[in-house]
C-alpha positions in Angstrom: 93.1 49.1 103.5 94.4 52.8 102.9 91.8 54.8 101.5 92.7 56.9 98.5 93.3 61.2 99.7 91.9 63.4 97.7 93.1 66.7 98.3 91.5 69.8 96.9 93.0 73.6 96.5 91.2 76.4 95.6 91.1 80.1 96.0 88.1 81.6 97.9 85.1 81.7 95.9 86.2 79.2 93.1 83.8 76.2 94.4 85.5 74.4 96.6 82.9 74.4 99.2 81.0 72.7 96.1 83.8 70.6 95.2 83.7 69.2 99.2 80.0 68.5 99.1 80.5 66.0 96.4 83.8 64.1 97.2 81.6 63.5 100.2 79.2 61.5 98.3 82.5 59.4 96.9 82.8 56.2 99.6 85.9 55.5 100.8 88.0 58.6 99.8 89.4 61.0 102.6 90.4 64.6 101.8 92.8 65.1 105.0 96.2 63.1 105.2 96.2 63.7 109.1 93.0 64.0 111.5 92.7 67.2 112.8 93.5 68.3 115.7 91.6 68.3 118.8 93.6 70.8 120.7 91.4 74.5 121.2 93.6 77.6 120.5 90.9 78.8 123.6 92.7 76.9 125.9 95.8 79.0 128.1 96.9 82.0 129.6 96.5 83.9 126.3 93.1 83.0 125.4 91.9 83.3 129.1 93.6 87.3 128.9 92.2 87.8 125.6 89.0 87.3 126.7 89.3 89.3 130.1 90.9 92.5 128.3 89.6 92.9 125.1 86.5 93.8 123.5 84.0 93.9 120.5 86.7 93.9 117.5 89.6 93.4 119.2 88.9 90.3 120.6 87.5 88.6 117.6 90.4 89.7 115.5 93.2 88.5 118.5 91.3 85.2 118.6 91.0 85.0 115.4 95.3 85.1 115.3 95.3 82.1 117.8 93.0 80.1 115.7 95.2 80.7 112.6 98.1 80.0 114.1 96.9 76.4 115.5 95.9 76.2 111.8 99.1 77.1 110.0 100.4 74.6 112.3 98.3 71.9 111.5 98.8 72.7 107.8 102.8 72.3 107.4 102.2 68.7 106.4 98.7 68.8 104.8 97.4 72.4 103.6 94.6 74.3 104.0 92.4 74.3 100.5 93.1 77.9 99.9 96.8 78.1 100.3 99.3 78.8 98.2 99.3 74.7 97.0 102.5 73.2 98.0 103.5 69.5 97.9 104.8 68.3 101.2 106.5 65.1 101.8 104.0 63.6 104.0 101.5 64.0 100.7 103.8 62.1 98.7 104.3 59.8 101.2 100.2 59.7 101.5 100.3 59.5 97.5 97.2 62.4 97.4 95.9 62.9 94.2 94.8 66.3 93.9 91.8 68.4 92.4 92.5 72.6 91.8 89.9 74.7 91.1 90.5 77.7 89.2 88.9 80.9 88.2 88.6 83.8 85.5 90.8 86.9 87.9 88.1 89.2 86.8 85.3 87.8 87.4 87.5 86.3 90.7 87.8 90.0 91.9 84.0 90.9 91.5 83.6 88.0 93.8 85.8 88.4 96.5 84.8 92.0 96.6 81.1 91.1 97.6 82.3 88.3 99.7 85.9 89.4 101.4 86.3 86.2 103.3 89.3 87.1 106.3 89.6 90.7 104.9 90.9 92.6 107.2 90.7 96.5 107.6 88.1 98.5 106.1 86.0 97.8 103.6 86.6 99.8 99.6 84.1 101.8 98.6 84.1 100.4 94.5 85.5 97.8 93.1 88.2 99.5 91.5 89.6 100.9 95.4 89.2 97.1 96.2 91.4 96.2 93.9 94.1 98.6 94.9 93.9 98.2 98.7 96.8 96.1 100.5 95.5 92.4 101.9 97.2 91.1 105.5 96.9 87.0 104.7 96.2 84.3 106.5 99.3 82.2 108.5 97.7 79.4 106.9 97.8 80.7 103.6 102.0 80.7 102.8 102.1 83.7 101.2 103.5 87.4 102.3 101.8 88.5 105.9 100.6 91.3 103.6 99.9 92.0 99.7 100.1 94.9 98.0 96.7 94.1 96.6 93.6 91.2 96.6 94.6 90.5 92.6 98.2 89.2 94.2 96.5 86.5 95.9 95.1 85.5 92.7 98.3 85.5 90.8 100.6 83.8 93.3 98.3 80.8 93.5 98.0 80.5 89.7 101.6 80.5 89.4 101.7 77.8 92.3 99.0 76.1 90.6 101.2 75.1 87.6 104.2 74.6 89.8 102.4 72.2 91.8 101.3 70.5 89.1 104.2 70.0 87.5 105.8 69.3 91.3 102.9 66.5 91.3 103.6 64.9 87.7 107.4 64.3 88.8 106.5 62.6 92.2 104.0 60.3 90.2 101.0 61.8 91.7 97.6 62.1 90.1 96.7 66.0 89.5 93.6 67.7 87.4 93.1 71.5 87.1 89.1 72.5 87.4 88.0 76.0 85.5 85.1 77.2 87.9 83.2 78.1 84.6 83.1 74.4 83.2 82.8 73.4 87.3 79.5 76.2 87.4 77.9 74.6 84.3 77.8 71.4 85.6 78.9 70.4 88.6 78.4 66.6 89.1 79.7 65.4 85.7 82.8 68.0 85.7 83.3 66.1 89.3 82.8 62.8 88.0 85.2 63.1 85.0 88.0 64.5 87.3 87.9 62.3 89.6 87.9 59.5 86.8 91.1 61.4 85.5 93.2 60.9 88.9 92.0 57.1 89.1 89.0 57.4 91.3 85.7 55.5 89.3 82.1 57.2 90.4 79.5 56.3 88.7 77.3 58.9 89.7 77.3 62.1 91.4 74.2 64.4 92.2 74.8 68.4 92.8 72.6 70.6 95.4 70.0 73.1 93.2 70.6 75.1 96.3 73.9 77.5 97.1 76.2 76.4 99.8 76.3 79.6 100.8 73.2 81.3 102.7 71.3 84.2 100.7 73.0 83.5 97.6 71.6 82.6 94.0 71.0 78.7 93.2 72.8 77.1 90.6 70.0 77.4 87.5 70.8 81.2 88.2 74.7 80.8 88.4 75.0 78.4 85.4 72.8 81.2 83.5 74.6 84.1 84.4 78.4 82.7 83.9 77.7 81.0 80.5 76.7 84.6 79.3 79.5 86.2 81.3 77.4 88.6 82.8 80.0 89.5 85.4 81.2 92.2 82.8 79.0 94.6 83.7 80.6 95.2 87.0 83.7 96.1 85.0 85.3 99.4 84.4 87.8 100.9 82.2 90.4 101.4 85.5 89.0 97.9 87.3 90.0 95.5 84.0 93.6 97.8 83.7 94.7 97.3 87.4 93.9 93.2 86.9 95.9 93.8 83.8 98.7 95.0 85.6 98.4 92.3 88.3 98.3 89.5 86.7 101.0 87.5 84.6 99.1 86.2 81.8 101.5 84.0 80.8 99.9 82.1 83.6 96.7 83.1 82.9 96.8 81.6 79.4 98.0 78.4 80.7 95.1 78.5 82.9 92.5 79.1 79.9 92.3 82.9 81.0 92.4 86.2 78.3 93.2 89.2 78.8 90.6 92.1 78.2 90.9 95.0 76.5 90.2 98.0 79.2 89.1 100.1 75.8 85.9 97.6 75.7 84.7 98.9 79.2 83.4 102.0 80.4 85.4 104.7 82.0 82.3 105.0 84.7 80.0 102.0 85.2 76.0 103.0 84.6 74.6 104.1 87.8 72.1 101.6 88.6 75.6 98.8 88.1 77.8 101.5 90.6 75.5 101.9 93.4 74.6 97.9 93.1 78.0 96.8 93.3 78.8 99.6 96.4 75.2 98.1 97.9 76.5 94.4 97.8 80.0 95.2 98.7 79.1 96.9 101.7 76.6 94.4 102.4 73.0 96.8 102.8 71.0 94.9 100.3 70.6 91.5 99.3 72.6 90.9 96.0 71.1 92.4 92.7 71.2 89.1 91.3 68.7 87.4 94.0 66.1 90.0 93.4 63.1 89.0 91.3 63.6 90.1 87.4 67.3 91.2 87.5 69.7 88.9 85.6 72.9 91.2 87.5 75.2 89.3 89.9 78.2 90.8 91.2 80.0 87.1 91.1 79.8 85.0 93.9 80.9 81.4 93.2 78.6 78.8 94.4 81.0 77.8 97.1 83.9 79.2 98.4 
C-alpha cells in the first residue's frame, strides 16, 4: 500500500520544525517522495582539498557549498521545505498533498533578524540595516543566488505560495495554507484540522510545551506574546516603510496580512527596545523575552 506524502513548505521561522514534529505522530504518512540520499558531499578530491587548504571560516563556508549543492540536487524532484514551493511532476505523479505555513512579513523580519539561518556576510547592526542588506540564497532554495534584501525572500515565496496553490488545485492535489499566528495559538488542533482538510483523518494530536529550538521561549510564552502582537515594539518608523516597500500586498492580503501605517511607529525605538534587539541580533544575551518578568520577544517562531 502507498502511503499518503505529505509535503510541507515554509519559510524559516514560520513553524515548520513544529509542523514536522506532529506529522510525525500521524502513522502511515511520509513527508519525502524519494529517500534521501546516502551519498556524502565529503567524499572526493574536492572535499579532501578543502579540508587540507582551508581554514576556520573558509572551510565551513566551502563545505557548506558542497553540501548545498548535493541538496539542490536531491531537491529538483521533491523540494526542500523552505524553497520557493514549486510543483514537480514527480509530486504529481506521488499525488502529495501539501501543508504551507505562512507568516505576518513584519513580524517574519524581527525573526529572521535574531535567528539568520544560512545568512551569509556580516551581521546588521539594527533591524532596520537588516532589512536593507543584500541576502546570497541557498542552491536549494530556487530563487536569485543573491537578493537585494531578506524582505525579497519573503515576498517571492508568498507569491509562489498562491501560485502553487493554484498550480496544486488544477492537478487535483490536496493543498491548505497555515497562518503561523492561528498555527502559534494552537498547534495540535490547527494540525489536526488541516490535515483533515487534505483527506488525512487524526483524531488526536499532542504539541511539545517546550521550543524546538534550544534557549528559546516555550509555547505558553509564544501563544501569549503573538495573540497581543507584541512584536511591534521592535518596530520603527523606517523598519515598517522598507517592508512596505518590499512587499506586494496584493499578496499579502490574500495571505491574511495588512499593511501598517509607518506614522503609527516611532522614528527611534525606546532604548531599552534598541539595545535589546542589537543584544539578540548579535547574539550576547539570551533573548529579552526568556528573561524573568519581561513580556519582550524579538519574534522567533517556535520552529523554523
Amino acid at each position: 500500500m502507498n502511503m499518503p506524502v505529505v509535503k510541507i513548505f515554509g519559510e524559516r521561522n514560520t513553524g515548520t520544525r513544529a509542523l514536522n514534529a506532529l506529522l510525525r505522530q500521524v502513522p502511515n504518512v511520509v513527508q519525502r517522495i524519494q529517500p534521501r540520499s546516502v551519498a556524502s558531499p565529503f567524499d572526493g578530491a574536492v572535499a579532501a582539498a578543502i579540508e587540507a587548504e582551508m581554514k576556520g571560516h573558509w572551510k565551513k563556508l566551502y563545505l557548506h557549498a558542497l553540501r548545498d549543492d548535493l541538496a539542490a540536487r536531491e531537491a529538483q524532484d521533491d523540494p526542500w521545505k523552505h524553497a520557493l514551493p514549486r510543483l514537480t511532476r514527480t509530486m504529481i505523479d506521488a499525488r502529495v498533498r501539501t501543508l504551507i505555513l505562512v507568516r505576518d512579513p513584519y513580524s517574519w523580519l524581527i525573526g529572521l533578524a535574531r535567528r539568520p539561518y544560512h545568512m551569509k556576510g556580516p551581521k546588521a547592526e539594527c533591524l532596520e540595516a537588516f532589512a536593507a542588506r543584500p541576502w546570497m540564497t541557498e542552491r536549494r532554495e530556487g530563487l536569485p543566488a543573491v537578493v537585494a534584501s531578506p524582505l525579497d525572500l519573503w515576498a517571492q515565496k508568498a507569491a509562489g505560495v498562491l501560485e502553487y496553490c493554484a498550480a496544486a488545485n488544477t492537478a487535483g492535489l490536496p493543498s491548505k495554507i497555515i497562518r503561523f499566528e492561528d498555527f502559534i495559538q494552537d498547534p495540535a488542533e490547527v494540525t489536526r484540522l488541516s490535515l483533515g482538510s487534505i483527506g488525512i483523518s487524526v483524531e488526536a494530536l499532542s504539541a511539545r510545551p517546550q521550543n524546538t529550538k534550544q534557549n528559546e521561549a516555550g509555547l505558553s510564552r509564544l501563544q501569549a506574546y503573538y495573540r497581543v502582537e507584541a512584536w511591534r515594539s521592535r518596530l520603527s518608523r523606517e523598519t515598517v516603510a522598507r517592508i512596505n516597500q518590499r512587499v506586494d500586498w496584493s499578496v499579502a492580503e490574500a495571505l491574511g496580512y495588512t499593511m501598517l501605517d509607518p506614522r503609527d511607529f516611532p522614528i527611534e525605538l525606546p532604548a531599552a527596545e534598541a539595545q535589546a534587539m542589537r543584544a539578540e541580533m548579535a547574539s550576547l544575551s539570551e533573548p529579552a523575552h526568556l528573561s524573568t518578568g519581561s513580556h519582550r520577544e524579538a519574534g522567533t517562531a517556535a520552529a523554523t
